[in-house]
N, C-alpha and C positions, 0 to 999 in steps of 0.2 A: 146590436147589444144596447138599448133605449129602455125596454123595462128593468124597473128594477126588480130584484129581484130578493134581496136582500133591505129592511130600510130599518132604523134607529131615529128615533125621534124624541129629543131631549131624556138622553139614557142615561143616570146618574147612578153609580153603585158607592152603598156608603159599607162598611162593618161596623156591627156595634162594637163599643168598651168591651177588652176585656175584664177579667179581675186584674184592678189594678191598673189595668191600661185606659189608652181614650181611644175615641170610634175613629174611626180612617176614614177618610174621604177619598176612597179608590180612584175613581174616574168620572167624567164627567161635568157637565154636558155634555152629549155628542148627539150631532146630527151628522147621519150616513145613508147614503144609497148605491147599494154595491148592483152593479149590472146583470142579468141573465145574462148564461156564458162566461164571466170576466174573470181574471186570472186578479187578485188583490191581495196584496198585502201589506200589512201591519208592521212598523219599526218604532224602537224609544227607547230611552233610557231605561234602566233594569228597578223594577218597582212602579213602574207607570202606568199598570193596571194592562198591558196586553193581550194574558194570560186570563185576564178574567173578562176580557172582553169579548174571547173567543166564546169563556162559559156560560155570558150571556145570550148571546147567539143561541148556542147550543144547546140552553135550556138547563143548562146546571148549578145554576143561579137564578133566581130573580132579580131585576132591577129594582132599586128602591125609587128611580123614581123616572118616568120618560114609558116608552112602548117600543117594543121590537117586532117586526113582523116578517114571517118569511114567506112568500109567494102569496105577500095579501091577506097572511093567518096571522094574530099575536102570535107570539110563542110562549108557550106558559112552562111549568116547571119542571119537562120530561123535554128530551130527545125528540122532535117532530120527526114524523117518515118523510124521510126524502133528506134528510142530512146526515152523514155519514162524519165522525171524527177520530183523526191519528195524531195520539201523543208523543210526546220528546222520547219519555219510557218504553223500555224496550218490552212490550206487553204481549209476545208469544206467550205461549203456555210451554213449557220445557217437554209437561210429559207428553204432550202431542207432536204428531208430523207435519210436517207441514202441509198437507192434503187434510187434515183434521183440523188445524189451526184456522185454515182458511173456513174449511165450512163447518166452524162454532156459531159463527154470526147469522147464520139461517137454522139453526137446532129449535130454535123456538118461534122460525116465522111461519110455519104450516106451507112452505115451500114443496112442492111433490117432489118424489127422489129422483124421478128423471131429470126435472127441471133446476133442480140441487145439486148433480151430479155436474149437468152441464155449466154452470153459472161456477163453480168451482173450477173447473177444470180450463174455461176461458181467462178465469183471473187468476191464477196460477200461471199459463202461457202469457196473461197480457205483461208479467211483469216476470216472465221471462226465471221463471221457477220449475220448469216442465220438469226436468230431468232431476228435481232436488224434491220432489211430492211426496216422498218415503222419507226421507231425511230427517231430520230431528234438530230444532233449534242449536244445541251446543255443537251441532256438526259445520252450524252456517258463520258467516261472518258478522258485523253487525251492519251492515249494507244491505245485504239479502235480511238478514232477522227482519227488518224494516219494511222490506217489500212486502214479507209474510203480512204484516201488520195491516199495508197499504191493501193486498190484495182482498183479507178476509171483511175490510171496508166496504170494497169493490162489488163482492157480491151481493151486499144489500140496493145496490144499482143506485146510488144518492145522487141528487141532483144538486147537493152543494155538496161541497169535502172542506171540512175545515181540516188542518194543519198545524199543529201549535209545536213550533222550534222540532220538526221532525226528524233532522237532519246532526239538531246540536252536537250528540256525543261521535261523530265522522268525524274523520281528517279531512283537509280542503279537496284532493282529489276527489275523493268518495263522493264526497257534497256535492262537487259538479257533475260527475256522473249521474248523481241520485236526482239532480236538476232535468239532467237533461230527460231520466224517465217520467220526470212529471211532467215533463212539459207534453213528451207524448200523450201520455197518461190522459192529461186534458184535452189534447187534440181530439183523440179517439171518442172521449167518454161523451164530450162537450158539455162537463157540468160545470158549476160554475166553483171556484177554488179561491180559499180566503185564509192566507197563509202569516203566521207571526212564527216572527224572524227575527233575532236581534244581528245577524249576519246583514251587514247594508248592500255588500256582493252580491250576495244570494238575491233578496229583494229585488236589485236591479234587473237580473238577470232574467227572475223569472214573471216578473208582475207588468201586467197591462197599467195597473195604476198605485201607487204606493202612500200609504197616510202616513205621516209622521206624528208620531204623540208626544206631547209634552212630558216634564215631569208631572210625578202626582201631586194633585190630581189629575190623570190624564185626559188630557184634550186633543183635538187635533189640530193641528197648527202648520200644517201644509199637506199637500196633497201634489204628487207628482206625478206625471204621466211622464211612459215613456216612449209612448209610439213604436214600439217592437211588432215586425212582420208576427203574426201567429205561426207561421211557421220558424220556428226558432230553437237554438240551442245554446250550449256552451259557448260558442267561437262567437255571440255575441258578445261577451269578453274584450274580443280585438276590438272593436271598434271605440272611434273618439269619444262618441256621446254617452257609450258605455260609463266612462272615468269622468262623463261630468257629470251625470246621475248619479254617482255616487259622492260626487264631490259634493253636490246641494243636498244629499242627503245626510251628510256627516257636517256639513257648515250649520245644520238647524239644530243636530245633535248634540254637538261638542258644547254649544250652551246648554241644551237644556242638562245634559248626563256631568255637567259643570254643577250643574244646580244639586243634583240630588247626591253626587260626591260630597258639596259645602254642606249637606243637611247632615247625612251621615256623619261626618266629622264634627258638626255642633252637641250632636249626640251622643259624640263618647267622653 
């Protein structure tokens, strides 16, 4: 895992003024190079531009000022092929099944229906929905709703999957189980996964490498590796270096998420 695969190169996002209001200084500069294959993610204070960092990436923004490139392409202001993205929102379609939910996301790729059929039907078992393919969203939990999400991702076959807080509205059990499918999930796919998280748990548990963001405007302001076997789950929890990766992750936090508590409060 040496190329990058992912890079950011002096990436500033500003908003303009609204009526009435002044322009925000979201985030930035950032310089980043996310690995082919690498399991990454994103943690900060709430406000720190994470969320919109993901939609640079992704193409759902423009940066105002730097370049982002994925496999050596800029990315300009659509969706690249070959990245796939799953929201916090629980964005099933109710009046569909979940064997139709799943293959919404190929209804306009001019996929042939052999090949549609099967590409559904593997990411539906990869994520361990086989027997819930008829079902109907209000029938599922929000655990599974989520897989739906994850899987009809899946069948676009993306060589990055961003993740933006996909787990937030889960209780902690659920969260750790939903970890531990993704950690499969990557095993199996081997794309490369770039996850924002305001959970520092979660982060640990599941990231080969972890940025921390300042407040806004967001920077990064450390960078944690965790040396996790790729084969891994949950039960790396038990272990020591587990509780100190989070520990330096919450010791750069508790300042910075200090910081944007005092602004707020200047503000009221």
């Amino acid at each position: 895992m040496t190329s990058a695969h992912v890079a950011l190169k002096g990436v500033t996002k500003r908003f303009p003024a609204s009526a009435g209001g002044q322009a925000v200084h979201a985030l930035g500069p950032i310089d980043l190079s996310i690995r082919q294959g690498e399991f990454f993610a994103v943690v900060g204070p709430s406000g720190c531009g994470k969320s919109t960092l993901l939609e640079l990436i992704a193409g759902l923004t423009p940066a105002s000022e730097g370049q982002i490139e994925f496999e050596g392409r800029a990315i300009e202001n659509e969706i690249p092929d070959g990245i796939g993205v799953v929201f916090q929102e629980d964005a099933c379609f109710p009046w569909l099944s979940v064997r139709e939910n799943v293959e919404f996301g190929l209804r306009k790729a001019g996929v042939a229906p052999d090949e549609k059929a099967r590409r559904v039907r593997d990411a539906i078992a990869m994520m361990g929905l086989g027997e819930f393919a008829p079902s109907y969203p209000a029938q599922l939990s929000g655990g599974m709703r989520q897989r739906v999400c994850i899987a009809r991702t899946l069948v676009a076959k993306p060589r990055l999957l961003l993740l933006d807080e996909p787990f937030g509205a889960l209780d902690q059990q659920t969260r750790l189980l939903m970890g531990d499918e993704v950690l499969r999930l990557w095993r199996e796919i081997g794309a490369t996964v770039f996850l924002i998280t305001h959970a520092l748990d979660e982060a640990a548990m599941l990231a080969d490498r972890i940025a921390v963001m300042s407040a806004r405007p967001g920077t990064v302001i450390d960078m944690v590796e965790t040396h996790w076997p790729r084969e891994r789950d949950s039960r790396i929890v038990e272990q020591e270096s587990f509780g100190a990766t989070t520990s330096r992750l919450w010791k750069t936090l508790r300042e910075e998420s200090m910081k944007t508590m005092g602004r707020s409060a200047a503000a009221t």
